[in-house]
N, C-alpha and C positions, 0 to 999 in steps of 0.2 A: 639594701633593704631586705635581703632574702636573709641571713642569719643573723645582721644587727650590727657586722665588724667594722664598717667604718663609722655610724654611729656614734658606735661605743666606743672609738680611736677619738672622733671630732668632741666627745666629750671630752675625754682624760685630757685631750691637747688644747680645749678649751675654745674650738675654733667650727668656723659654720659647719656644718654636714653636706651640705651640698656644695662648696666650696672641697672638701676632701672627696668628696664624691667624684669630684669631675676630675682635681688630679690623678685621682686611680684610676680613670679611664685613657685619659692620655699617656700614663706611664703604661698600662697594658695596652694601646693598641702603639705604640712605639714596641713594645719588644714582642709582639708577635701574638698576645690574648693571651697564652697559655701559661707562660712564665707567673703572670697577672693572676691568673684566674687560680692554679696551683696554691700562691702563697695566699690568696683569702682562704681558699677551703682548707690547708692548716693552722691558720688563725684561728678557724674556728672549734679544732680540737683542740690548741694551745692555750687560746685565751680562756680564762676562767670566768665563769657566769658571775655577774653582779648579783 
């Protein structure tokens, strides 16, 4: 909810947001938070603004 990236994944992929939401949490705190937390804040310079 802070810069919009899974959101904006759960739309293009067409599927709940809080649903993607909560995978992203279990895949980050399985590999440690950091790895997790790293690839959202470059998504968020990579992905392009709607």
């Amino acid at each position: 909810m802070i810069f919009g990236i899974i959101g904006g994944m759960a739309e293009y992929f067409q599927i709940d947001s809080t649903v993607l939401r909560i995978i992203f949490l279990v895949i980050a705190s399985l590999s440690g938070f950091v790895p997790g937390i790293m690839a959202y804040f470059l998504s968020f310079f990579i992905v392009p603004n709607k």
